[in-house]
C-alpha positions as CSV (number, residue, x, y, z in Angstrom):
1,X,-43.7,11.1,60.7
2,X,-43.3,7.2,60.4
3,X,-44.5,7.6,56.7
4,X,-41.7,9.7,56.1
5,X,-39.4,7.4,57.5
6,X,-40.5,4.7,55.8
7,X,-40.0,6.4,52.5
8,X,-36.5,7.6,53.5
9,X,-36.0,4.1,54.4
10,X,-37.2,2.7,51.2
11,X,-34.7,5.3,49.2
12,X,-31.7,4.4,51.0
13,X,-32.9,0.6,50.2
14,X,-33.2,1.6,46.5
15,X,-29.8,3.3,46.8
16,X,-28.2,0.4,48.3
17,X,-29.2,-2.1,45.3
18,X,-28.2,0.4,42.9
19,X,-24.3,0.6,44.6
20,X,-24.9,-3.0,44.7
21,X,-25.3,-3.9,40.9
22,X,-23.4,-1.0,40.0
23,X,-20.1,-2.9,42.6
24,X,-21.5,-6.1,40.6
25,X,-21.3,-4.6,36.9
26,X,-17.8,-3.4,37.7
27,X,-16.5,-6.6,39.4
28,X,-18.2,-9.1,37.2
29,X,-19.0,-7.6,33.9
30,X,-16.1,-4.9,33.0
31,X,-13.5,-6.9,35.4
32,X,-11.7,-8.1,32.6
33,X,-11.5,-4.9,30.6
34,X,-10.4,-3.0,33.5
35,X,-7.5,-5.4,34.1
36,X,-6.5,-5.8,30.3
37,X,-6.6,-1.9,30.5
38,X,-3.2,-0.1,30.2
39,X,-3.8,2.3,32.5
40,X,-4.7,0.2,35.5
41,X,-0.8,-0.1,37.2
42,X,-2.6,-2.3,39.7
43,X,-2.1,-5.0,37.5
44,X,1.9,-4.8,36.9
45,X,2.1,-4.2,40.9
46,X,-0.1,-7.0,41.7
47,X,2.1,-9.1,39.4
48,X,5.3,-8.1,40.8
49,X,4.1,-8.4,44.2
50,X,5.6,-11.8,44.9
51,X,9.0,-13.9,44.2
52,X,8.3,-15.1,40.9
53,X,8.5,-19.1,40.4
54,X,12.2,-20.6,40.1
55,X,13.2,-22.7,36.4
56,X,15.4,-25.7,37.3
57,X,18.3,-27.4,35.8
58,X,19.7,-30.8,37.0
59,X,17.7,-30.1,40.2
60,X,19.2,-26.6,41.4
61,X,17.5,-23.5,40.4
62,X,18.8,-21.0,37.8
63,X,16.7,-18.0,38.6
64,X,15.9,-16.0,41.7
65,X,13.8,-13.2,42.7
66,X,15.0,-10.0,44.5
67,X,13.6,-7.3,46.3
68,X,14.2,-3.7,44.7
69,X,12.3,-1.9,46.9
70,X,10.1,0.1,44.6
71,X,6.3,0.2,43.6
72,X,7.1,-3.5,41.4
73,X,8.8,-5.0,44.4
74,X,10.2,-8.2,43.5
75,X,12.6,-8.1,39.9
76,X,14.0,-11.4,38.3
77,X,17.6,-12.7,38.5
78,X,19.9,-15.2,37.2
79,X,22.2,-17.4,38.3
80,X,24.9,-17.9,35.4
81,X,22.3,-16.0,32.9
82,X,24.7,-16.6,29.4
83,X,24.9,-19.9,30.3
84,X,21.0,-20.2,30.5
85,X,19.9,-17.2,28.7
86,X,19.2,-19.3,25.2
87,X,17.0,-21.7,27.6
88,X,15.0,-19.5,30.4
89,X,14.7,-15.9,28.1
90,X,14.1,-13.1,30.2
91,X,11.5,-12.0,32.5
92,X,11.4,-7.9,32.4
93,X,9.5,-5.4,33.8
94,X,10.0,-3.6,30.9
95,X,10.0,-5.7,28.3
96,X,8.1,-8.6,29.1
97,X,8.9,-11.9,28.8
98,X,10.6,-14.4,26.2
99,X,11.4,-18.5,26.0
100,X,10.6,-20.4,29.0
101,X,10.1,-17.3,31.1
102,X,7.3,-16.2,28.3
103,X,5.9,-20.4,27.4
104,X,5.6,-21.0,31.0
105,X,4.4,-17.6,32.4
106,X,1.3,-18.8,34.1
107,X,3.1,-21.0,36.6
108,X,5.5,-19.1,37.2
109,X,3.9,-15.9,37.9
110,X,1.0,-18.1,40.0
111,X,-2.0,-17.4,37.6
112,X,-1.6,-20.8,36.3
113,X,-5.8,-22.4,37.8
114,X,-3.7,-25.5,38.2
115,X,-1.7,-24.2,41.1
116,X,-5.1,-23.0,43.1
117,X,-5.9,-25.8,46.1
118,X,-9.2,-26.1,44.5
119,X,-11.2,-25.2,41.0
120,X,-11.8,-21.8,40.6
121,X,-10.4,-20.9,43.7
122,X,-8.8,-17.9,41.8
123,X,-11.6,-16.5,39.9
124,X,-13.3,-16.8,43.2
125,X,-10.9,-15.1,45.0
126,X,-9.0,-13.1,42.6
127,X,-5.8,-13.9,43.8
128,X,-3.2,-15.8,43.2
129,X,-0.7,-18.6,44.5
130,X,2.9,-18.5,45.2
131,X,4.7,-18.9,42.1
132,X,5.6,-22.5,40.6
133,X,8.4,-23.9,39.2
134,X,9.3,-25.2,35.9
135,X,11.8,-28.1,35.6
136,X,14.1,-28.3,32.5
137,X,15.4,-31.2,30.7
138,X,18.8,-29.5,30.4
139,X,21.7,-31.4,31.5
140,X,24.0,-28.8,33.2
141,X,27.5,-30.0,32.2
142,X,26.5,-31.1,28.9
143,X,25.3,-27.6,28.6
144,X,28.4,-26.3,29.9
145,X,30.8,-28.3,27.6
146,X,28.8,-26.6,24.3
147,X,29.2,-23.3,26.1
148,X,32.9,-23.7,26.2
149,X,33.2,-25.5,23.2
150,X,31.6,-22.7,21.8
151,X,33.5,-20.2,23.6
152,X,32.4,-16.9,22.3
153,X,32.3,-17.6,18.5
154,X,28.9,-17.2,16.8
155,X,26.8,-20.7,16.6
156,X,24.9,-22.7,18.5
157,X,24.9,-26.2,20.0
158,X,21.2,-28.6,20.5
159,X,21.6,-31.7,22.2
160,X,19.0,-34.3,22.1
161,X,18.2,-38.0,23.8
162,X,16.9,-39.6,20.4
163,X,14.4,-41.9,22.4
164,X,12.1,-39.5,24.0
165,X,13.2,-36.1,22.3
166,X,14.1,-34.3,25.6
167,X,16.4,-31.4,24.6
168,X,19.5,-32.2,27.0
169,X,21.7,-29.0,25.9
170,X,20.6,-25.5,24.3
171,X,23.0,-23.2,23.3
172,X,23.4,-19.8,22.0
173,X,26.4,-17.9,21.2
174,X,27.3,-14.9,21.9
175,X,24.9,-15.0,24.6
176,X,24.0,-11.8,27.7
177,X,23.1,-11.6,30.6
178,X,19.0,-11.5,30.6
179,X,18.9,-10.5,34.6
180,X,20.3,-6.2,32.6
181,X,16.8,-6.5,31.8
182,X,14.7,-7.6,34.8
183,X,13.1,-4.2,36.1
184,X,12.6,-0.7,34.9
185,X,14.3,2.7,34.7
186,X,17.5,4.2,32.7
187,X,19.8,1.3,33.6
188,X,17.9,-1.0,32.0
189,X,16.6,0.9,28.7
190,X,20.5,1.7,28.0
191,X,21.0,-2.6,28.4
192,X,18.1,-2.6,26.0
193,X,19.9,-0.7,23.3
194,X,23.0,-2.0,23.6
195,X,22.5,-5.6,23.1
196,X,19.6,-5.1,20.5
197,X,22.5,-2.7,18.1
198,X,25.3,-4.8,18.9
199,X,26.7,-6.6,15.8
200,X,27.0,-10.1,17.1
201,X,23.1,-10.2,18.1
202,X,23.5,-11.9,21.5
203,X,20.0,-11.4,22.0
204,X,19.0,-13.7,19.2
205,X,18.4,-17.5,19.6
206,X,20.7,-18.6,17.2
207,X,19.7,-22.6,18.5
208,X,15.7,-22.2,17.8
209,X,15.3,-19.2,15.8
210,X,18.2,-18.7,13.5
211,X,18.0,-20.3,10.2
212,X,21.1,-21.5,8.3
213,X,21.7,-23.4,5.1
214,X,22.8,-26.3,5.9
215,X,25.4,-27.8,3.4
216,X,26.2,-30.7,3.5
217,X,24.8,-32.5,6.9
218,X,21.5,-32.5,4.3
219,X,22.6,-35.0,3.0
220,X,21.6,-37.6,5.3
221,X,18.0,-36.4,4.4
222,X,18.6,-36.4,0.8
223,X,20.2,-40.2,1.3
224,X,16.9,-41.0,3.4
225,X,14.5,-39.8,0.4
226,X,16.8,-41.6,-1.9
227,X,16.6,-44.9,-0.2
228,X,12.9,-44.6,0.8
229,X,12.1,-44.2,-3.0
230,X,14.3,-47.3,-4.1
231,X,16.2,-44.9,-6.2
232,X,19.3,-46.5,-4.4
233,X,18.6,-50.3,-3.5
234,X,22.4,-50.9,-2.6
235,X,24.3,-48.1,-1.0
236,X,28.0,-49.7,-2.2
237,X,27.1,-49.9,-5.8
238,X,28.6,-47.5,-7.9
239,X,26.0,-44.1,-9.0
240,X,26.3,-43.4,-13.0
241,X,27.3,-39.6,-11.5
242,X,29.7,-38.5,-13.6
243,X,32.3,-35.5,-12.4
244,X,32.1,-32.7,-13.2
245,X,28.1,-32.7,-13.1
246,X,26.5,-30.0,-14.8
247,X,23.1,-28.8,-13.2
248,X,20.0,-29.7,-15.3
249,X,18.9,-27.2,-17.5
250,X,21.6,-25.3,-17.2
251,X,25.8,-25.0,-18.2
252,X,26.7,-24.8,-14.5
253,X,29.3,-27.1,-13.0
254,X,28.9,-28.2,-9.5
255,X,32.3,-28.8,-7.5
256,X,33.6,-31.7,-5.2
257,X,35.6,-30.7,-3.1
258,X,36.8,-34.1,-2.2
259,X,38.8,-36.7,-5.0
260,X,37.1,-39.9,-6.1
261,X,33.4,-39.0,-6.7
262,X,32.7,-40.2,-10.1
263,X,30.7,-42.3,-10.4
264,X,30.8,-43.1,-6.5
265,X,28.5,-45.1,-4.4
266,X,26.0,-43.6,-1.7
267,X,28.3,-45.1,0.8
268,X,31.1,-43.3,-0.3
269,X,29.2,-40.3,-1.4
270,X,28.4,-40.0,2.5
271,X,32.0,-40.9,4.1
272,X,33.6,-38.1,1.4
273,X,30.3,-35.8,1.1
274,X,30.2,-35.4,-2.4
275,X,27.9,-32.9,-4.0
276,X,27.7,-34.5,-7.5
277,X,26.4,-37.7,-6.7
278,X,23.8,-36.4,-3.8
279,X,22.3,-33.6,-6.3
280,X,22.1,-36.3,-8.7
281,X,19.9,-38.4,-6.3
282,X,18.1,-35.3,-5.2
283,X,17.1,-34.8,-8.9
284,X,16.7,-38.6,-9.4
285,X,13.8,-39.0,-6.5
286,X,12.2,-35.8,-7.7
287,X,10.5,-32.6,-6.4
288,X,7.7,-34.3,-5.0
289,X,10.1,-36.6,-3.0
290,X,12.0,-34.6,-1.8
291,X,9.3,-32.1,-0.1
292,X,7.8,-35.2,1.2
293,X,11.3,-36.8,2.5
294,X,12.2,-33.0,3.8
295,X,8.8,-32.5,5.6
296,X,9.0,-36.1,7.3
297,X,11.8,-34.6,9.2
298,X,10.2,-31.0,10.4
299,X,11.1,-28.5,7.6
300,X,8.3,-26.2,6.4
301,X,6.4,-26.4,10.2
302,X,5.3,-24.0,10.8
303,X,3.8,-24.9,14.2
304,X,6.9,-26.5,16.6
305,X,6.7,-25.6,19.8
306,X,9.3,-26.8,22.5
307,X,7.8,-25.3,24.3
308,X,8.8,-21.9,22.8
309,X,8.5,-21.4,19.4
310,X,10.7,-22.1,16.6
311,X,11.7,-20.7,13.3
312,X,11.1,-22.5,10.1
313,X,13.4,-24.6,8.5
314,X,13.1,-24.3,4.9
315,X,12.5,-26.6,1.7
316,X,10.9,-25.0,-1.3
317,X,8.0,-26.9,-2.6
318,X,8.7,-25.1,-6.4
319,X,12.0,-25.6,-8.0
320,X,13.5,-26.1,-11.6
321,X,15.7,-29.0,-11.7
322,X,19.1,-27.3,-11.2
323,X,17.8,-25.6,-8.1
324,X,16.4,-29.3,-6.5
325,X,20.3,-30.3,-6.9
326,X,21.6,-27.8,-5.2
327,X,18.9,-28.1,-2.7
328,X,19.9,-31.0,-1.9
329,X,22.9,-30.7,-1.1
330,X,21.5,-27.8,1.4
331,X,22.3,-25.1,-0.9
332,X,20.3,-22.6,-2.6
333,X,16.6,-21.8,-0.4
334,X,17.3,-24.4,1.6
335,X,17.4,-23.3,5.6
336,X,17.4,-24.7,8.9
337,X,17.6,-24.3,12.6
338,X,20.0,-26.4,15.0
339,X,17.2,-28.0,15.9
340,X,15.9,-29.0,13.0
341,X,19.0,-30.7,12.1
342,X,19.6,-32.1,15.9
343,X,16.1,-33.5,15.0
344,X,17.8,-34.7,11.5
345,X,20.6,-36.9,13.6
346,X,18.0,-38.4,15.9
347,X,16.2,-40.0,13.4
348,X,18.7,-41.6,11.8
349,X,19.6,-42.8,15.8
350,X,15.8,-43.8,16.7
351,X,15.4,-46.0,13.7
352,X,13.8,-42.8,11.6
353,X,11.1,-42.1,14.4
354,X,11.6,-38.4,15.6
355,X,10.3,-38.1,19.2
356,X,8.6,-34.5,19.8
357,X,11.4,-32.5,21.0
358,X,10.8,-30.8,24.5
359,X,12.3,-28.3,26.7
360,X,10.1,-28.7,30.1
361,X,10.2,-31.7,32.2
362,X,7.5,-30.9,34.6
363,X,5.7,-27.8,36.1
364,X,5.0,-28.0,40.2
365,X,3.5,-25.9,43.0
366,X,6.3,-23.7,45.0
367,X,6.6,-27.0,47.3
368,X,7.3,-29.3,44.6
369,X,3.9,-31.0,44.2
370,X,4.1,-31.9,40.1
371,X,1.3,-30.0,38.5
372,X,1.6,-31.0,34.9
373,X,4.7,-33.4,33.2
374,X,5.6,-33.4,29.5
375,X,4.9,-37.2,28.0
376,X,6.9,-38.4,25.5
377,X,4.9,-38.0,22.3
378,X,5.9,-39.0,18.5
379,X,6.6,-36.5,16.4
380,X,6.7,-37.9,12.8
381,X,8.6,-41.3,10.9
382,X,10.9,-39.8,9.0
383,X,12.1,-42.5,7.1
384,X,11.9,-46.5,6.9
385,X,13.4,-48.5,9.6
386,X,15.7,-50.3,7.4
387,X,16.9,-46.7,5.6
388,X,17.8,-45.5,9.7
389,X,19.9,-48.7,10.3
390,X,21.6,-48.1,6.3
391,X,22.3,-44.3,7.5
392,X,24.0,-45.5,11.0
393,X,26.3,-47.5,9.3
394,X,27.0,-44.4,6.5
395,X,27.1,-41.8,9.6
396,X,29.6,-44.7,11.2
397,X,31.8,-44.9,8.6
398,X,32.1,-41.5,8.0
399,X,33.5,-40.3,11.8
400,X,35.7,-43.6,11.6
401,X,37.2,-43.2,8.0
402,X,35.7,-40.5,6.4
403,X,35.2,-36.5,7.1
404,X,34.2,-36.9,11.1
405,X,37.4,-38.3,12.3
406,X,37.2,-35.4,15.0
407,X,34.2,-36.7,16.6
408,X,35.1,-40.1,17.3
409,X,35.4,-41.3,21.2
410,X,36.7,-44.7,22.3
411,X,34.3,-47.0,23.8
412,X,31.6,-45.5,21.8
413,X,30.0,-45.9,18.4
414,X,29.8,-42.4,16.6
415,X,28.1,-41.5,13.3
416,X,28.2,-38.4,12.2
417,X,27.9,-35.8,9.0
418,X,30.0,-32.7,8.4
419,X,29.1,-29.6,6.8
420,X,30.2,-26.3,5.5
421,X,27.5,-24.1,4.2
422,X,28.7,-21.3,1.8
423,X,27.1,-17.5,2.3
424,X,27.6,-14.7,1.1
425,X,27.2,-12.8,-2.7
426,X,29.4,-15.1,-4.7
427,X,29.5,-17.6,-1.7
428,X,32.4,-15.4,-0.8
429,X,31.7,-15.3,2.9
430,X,33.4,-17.1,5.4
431,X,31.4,-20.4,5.3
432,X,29.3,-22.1,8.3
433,X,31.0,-25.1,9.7
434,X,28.4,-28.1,10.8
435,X,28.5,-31.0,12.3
436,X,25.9,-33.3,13.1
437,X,26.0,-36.5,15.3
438,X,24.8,-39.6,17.2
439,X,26.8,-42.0,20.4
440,X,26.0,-44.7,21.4
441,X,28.0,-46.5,24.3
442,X,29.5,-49.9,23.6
443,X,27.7,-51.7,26.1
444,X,24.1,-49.7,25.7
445,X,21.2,-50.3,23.9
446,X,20.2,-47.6,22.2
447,X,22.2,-43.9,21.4
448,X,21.9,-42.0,24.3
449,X,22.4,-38.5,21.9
450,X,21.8,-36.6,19.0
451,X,23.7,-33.2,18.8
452,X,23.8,-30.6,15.9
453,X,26.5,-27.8,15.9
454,X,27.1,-25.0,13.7
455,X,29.3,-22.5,14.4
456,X,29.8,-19.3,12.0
457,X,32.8,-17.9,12.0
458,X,34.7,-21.0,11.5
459,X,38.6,-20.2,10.8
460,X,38.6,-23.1,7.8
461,X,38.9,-23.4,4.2
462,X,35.8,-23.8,2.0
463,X,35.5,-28.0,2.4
464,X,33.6,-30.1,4.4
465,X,36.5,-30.9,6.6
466,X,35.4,-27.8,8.0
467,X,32.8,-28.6,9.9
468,X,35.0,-31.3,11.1
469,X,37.5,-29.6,12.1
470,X,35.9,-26.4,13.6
471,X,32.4,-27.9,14.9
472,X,33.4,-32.1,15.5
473,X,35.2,-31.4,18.5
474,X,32.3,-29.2,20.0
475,X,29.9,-32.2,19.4
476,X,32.5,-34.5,20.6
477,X,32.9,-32.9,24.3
478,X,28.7,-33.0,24.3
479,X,28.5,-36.2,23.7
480,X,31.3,-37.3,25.9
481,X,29.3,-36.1,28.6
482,X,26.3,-37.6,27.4
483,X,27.5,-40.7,27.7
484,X,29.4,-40.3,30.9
485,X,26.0,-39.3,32.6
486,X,24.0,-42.6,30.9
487,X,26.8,-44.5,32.6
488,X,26.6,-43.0,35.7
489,X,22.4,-43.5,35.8
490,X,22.8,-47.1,34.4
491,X,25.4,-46.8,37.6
């Protein structure tokens, strides 16, 4: 009888180990393709479980969490979402995630290892902590005045502090309302269709992912690579340009819109943006400097990340002669983002270093412990020294006398570059109205902004007074605000 037992014994042993390794196998060894598998709704309930993480703006949160009630308990919201939308994305239960919500998805869900209390305290106890909190460089009312300024029309508004390349305003327009899209069912699928066919696109990023030619606000790089290359060695001295100027190779004549560009200097070539004498220069440096002065400032990378991604801004690195002028003056293939030309302006302010642009200040644990904070990291020298402090004077000049009357602010020094892009078969569209920019208080020592605005339905005539008119006073009221909160931190 006891030999019996033992051998009973001995199988329920043997049996034991095997539900052992077999609970082992399934924990350790298929764990992860039983959570990356499709069919396992533990995951998306496990996820949705707890109050996601809060983003931050200017210290007050622009997101919440609320409790639906259903099987994925807890569903984003938004505080102001159009404002924001451009900045934070959308977090869905549907959809998934996007911008800030997507970058930063880790902390904020509480996967991120760094918000654990000690190293590998998740894997150990596969679970996770209270979501954690990302906190934006946005400036609230700076982001507010390009949301106004913008005020429904298509465009889009990027504010930058030159020195350290923290994106103070992002704006898209016409933005939504991304909290339509935070959980699941009919509600939210009909949301899904309607902004995705709507004409105006208020889904798309127009700030980081919307490419645009630029027009004339290239210019500024075109004048960098011109006076990089010594091709210019005294901006005042009269160019050999003649007007009209026909396009190399070809019978074309390229158009100035303004009077008085034969022949004209750099200086004035700036303060009256004329195309003849900046597509000469652009042809004069060359296609090899060009593509080297274009990719100094950003375009063709492929790889910026803010920390979202960002489309690229375009320069072709093949081109016949003709189409190198008219490249540079930001016609033909040539493309770029807000950003990138936000990026543009700051150079020219930071002495022609551009600072790596970037979106998140910090990450911390739900109680405000700082997990992780963004340093301020070069980017790339776009230009010579020298050429920066020759462009502020040009970019001066030109919102005092020239084109960007609009943007000019007592007590400040402004330079700026307008802009009107032409689109369209025939360049018969209504054109894009740009302005680009950088203040600087009286009394400060270094700008406190950089600011690109394009706006594309602009109500103005085909001429770079244009972008003066339509997108200066925009860039005006961002950086008016700019400097009212440097003088309220200098104090």
């Amino acid at each position: 009888m006891i030999r019996y037992i033992r051998r009973a014994a001995a199988l329920c042993l043997i049996l034991l180990v095997a539900l052992l390794v077999n609970a082992a196998r399934v924990m350790v060894l298929e764990a992860e393709s039983l959570d990356d598998n499709p069919a396992n709704r533990r995951i998306a309930i496990d996820r949705y479980a707890k109050p996601r993480g809060e983003i931050v703006v200017d210290g007050k949160p622009v997101t919440g969490s609320r409790d639906s009630g259903q099987q994925l308990r807890w569903e984003r919201t938004y505080r102001q979402g159009p404002l924001y939308a451009p900045v934070t994305g959308y977090a869905s239960q549907t959809y998934g995630t996007t911008l800030v919500e997507h970058a930063e998805d880790d902390v904020l869900a509480g996967t991120d290892p760094m918000l654990a209390p000690l190293p590998l305290w998740n894997d150990l106890t596969r679970g996770r902590q209270p979501g954690g909190d990302v906190v934006t460089t946005i400036r609230a009312s700076m982001q507010e005045a390009a949301f106004r300024g913008l005020d429904g029309k298509r465009g889009a508004v990027v504010a930058i502090e030159p020195s350290s390349g923290r994106i103070l305003a992002l704006v898209s327009s016409p933005s939504y309302d991304p909290g339509v899209l935070s959980g699941t069912g009919q509600e939210v699928k009909d949301a899904w269709r309607r902004l995705n066919a709507s004409p105006n696109q208020p889904m798309l990023n127009r700030a980081l992912r919307q490419t645009y030619p630029p027009g004339s606000t290239f210019k500024i790089v075109t004048a960098a690579a011109a006076l990089d290359a010594g091709a210019v060695r005294d901006v005042e001295e009269p160019t050999d340009t003649p007007d009209p100027y026909v396009l190399p190779g070809t019978r074309q004549v390229l158009p100035n819109e303004a009077r008085g560009c034969g022949g004209a200097s750099l200086a004035a070539a700036i303060q009256w943006s004329c195309n003849t004498v900046m597509a000469a220069l652009g042809v004069k440096v060359g296609l090899t400097g060009m593509v080297d002065a274009a990719e100094r400032f950003g375009f063709n990378d492929t790889r910026l990340r803010v920390p979202s991604w960002v489309a690229k801004s375009n320069f072709d690195r093949r081109m016949s002669p003709d189409q190198l002028a008219l490249s540079s003056i930001g016609q033909f293939d040539t493309t770029a983002t807000p950003l990138q030309m936000a990026m543009v302006a700051a150079a020219v302010a930071n002495n022609g270093e551009i600072a790596h642009p970037y979106l998140v200040d910090r990450t911390t644990t739900s109680g405000g412990t700082t997990v992780d904070r963004t340093g301020r990291r070069s980017y790339r020298q776009a230009m010579n020294p020298a050429t920066a402090m020759q462009l502020q004077r040009l970019m001066v000049r030109a919102v005092e006398e020239g084109t960007g009357t609009n943007a000019a602010i007592p007590g400040a020094q402004v330079g700026g570059k307008t802009g009107t892009a032409q689109h369209g078969f025939g360049n018969t569209g209504t054109p894009y109205a740009w302005f680009i920019a950088w203040a600087q208080a009286d009394d400060a020592a270094q700008p406190a902004v950089a600011v690109a605005v394009v706006v594309e339905d602009a109500e103005a005539s085909r001429t770079d007074i244009s972008g003066g008119g339509s997108a200066a006073p925009i860039a005006r009221a961002v950086m008016e605000e700019a400097l009212r909160l440097e003088a309220e931190a200098r104090g």
